[in-house]
C-alpha positions as CSV (number, residue, x, y, z in Angstrom):
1,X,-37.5,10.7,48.3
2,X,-33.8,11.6,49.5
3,X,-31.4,8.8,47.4
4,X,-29.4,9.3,50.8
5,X,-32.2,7.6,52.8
6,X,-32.1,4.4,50.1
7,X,-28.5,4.4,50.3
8,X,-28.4,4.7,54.3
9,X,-30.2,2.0,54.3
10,X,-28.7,-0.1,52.3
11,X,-25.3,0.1,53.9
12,X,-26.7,0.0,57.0
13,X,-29.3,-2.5,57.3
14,X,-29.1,-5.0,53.9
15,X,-25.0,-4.8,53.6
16,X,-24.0,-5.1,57.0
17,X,-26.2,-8.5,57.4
18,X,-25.7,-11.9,56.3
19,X,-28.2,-12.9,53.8
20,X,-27.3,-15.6,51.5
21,X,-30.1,-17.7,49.8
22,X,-32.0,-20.1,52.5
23,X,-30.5,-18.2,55.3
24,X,-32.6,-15.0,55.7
25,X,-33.3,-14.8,59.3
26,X,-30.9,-12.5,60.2
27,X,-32.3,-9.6,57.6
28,X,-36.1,-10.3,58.0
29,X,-35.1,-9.6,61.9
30,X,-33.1,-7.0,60.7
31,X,-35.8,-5.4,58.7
32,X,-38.5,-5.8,61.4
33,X,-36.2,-4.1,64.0
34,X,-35.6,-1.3,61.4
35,X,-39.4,-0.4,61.1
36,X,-40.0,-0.6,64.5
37,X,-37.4,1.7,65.2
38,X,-38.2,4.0,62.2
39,X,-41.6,3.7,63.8
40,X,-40.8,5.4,67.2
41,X,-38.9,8.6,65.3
42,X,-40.9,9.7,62.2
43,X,-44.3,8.4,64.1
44,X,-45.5,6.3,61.0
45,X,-48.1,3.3,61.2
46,X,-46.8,-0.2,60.1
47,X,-48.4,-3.9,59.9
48,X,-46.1,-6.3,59.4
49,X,-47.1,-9.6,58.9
50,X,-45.0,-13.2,57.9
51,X,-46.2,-16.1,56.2
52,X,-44.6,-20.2,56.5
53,X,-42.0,-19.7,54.4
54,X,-40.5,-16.4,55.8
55,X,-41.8,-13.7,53.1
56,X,-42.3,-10.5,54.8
57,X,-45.0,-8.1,54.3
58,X,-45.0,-4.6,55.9
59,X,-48.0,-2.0,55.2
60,X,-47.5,1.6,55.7
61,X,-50.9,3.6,56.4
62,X,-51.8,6.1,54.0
63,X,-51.2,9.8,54.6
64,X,-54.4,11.8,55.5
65,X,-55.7,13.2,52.8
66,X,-54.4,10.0,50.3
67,X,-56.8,7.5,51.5
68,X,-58.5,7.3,48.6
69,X,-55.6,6.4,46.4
70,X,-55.0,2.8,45.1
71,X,-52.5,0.6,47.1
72,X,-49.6,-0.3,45.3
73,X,-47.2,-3.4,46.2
74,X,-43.6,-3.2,46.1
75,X,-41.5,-6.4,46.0
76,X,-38.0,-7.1,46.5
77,X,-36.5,-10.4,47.3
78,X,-34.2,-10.8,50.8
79,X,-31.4,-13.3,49.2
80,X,-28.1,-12.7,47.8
81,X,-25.8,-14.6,45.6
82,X,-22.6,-15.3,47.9
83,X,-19.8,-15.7,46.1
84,X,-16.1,-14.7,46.8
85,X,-12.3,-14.4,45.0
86,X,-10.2,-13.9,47.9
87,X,-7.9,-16.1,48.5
88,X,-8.7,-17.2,52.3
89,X,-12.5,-17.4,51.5
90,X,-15.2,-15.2,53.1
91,X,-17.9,-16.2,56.1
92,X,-20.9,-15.2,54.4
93,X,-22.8,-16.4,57.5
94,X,-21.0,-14.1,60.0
95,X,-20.4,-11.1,57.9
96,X,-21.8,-8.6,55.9
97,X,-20.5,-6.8,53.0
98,X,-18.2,-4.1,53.5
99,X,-19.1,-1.1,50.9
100,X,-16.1,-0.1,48.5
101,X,-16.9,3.1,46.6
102,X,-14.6,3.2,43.8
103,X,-11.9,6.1,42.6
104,X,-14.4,8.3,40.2
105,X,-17.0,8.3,43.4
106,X,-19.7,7.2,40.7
107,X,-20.2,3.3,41.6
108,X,-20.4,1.2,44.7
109,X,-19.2,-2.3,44.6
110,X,-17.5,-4.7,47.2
111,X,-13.8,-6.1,47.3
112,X,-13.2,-9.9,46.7
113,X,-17.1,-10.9,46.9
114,X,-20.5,-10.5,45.4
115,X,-22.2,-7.0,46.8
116,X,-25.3,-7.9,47.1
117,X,-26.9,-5.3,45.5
118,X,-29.4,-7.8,43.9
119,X,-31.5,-7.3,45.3
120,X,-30.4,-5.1,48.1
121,X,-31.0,-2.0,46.5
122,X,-34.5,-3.0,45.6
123,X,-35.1,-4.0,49.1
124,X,-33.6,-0.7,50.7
125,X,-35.9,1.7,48.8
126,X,-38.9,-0.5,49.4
127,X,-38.0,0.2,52.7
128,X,-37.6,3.8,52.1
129,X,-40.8,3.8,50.7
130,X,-41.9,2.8,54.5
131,X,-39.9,5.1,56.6
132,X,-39.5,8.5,54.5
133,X,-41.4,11.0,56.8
134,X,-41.6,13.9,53.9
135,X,-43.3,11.0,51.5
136,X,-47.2,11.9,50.7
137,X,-49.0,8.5,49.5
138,X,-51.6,6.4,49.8
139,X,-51.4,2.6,51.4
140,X,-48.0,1.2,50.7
141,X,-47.1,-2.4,50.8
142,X,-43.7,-3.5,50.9
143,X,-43.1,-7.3,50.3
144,X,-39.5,-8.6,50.9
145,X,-39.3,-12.6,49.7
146,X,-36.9,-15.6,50.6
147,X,-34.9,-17.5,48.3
148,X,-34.8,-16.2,44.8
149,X,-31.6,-16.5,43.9
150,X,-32.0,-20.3,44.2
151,X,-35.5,-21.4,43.5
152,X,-37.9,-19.0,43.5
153,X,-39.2,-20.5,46.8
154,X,-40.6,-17.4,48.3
155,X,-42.2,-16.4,44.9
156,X,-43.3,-20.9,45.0
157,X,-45.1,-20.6,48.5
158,X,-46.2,-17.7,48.9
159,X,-49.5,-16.6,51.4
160,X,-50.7,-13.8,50.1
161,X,-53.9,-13.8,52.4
162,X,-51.7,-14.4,55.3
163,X,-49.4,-11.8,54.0
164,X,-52.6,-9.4,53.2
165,X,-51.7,-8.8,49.8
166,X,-54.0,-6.8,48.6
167,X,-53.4,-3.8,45.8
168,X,-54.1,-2.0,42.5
169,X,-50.4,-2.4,41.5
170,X,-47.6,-4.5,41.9
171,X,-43.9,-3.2,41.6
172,X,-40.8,-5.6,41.2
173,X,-37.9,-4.0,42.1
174,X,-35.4,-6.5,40.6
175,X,-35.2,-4.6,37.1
176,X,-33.4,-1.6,35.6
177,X,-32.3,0.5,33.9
178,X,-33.8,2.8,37.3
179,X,-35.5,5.0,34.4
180,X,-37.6,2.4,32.7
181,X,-40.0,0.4,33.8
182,X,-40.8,-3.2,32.5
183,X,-44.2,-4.3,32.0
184,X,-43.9,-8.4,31.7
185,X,-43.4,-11.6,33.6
186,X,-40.3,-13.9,34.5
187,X,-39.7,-17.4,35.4
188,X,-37.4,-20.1,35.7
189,X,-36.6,-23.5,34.9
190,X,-34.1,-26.1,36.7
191,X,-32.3,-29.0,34.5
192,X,-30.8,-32.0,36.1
193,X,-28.7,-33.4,34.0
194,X,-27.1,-37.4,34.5
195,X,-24.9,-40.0,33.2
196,X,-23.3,-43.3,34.4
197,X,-19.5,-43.8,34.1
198,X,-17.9,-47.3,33.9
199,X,-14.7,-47.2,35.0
200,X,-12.1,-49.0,33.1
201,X,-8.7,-49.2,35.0
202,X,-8.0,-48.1,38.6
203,X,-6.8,-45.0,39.5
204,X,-3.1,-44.9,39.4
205,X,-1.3,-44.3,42.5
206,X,1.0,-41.7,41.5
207,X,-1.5,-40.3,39.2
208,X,-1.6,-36.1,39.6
209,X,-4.8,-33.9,39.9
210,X,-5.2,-30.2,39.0
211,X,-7.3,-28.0,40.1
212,X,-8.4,-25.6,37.2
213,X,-10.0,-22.3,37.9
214,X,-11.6,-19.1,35.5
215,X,-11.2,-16.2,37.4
216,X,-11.0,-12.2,36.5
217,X,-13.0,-11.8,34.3
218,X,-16.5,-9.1,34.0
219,X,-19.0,-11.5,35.2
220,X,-22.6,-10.1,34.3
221,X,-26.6,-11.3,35.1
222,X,-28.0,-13.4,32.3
223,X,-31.3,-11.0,32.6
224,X,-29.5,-8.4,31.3
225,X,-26.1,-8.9,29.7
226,X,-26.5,-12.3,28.6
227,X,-26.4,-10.4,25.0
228,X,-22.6,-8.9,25.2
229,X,-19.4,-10.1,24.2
230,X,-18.1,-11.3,27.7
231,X,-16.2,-14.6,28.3
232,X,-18.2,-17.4,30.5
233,X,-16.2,-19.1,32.8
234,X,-18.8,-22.1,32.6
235,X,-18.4,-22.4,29.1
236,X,-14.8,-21.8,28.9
237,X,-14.2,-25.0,31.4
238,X,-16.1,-26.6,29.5
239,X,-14.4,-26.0,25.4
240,X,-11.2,-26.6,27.8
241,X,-12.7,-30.3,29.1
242,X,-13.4,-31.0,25.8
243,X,-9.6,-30.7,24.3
244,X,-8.9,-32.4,27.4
């Protein structure tokens, strides 16, 4: 499979849509309207089917001769982190990402705001997977899920018989490195924390308030670089609070 057709896609159907977390109606249409498309030109044979919570599943019909081969299950989740630096904000509901490919022409990233390309990427070479006309294989089952970024709602409430899940394998594409392959499970787990403040003289009216913001520096995902010597701007608010 030609990286060009993942990389096509993913500028031109995941980045130029809006899809933050809980607002995925604009890809899944997106997506659909792709495959349809994609459908008319390469003559390929799709089912696509949606369960209650908005979790897509799209199968791709074996090639002749590759009937007999297991199915195997591709998943990539539709969601996006939106976050943004610039100094006027950035509608993340209107607007897609535009694509900034930096100076050595080796990496792809975005100017002032989160790419997206968690799980983008993932999501453009499971579609890929569906549209590339040169690809030989047997049944192929792409499944793009809602809200993972913030809950792990499409992972929650899935249908999988609605959704007609059904395969030897299962692929996440939410890893890397692109060479290696994972074998294992993930989950998460959501803390609320609380405490009750008595107040002990009324605000002053002249009293000032300052806004203090962490910005600049390399960010990361805590599923991979949780382990490297990078600043948190969580933490460093809070050491900063503290001497406060």
């Amino acid at each position: 499979m030609s990286p060009r057709l993942v990389w096509d896609i993913f500028e031109n159907v995941i980045a130029s849509t809006p899809r933050c977390s809980k607002s995925e109606d604009k890809i899944r249409e997106k997506i659909k309207k792709f495959i349809k498309e994609e459908e008319k030109k390469n003559n390929i044979s799709h089912s696509i089917k949606e369960d209650k919570i908005g979790n897509l599943s799209i199968q791709r019909r074996a090639t002749d001769g590759y009937q007999n081969y297991p199915t195997i299950i591709f998943q990539a989740h539709m969601d996006m982190v939106c976050e943004t630096n610039l100094q006027d904000g950035f509608n993340f509901k209107q607007n897609g990402i535009p694509l900034h490919i930096q100076e050595n022409e080796k990496w792809v990233d975005a100017i002032g705001t989160t790419l997206g390309a968690d799980d983008g990427i993932g999501v453009a070479f499971a579609l890929a997977l569906l549209v590339d006309s040169d690809l030989k294989c047997g049944n192929i089952i792409s499944l793009f899920t809602v809200n993972e970024e913030d809950g792990f709602d499409g992972a929650n409430y899935i249908e999988p018989e609605k959704l007609d899940l059904k395969g030897k394998f299962y692929v996440n594409l939410d890893s890397g490195p692109i060479n290696q392959v994972t074998i294992g499970s993930v989950g998460g787990r959501r803390v609320y924390l609380r405490k009750s403040f008595e107040f002990l003289a009324p605000t002053p009216e002249k009293l000032r308030f300052y806004k203090i913001k962490v910005e600049g520096l390399l960010g990361g995902h805590s599923g991979g670089d949780i382990h490297l010597p990078r600043a948190n701007a969580n933490k460093m608010i809070a050491r900063l609070m503290t001497v406060l």
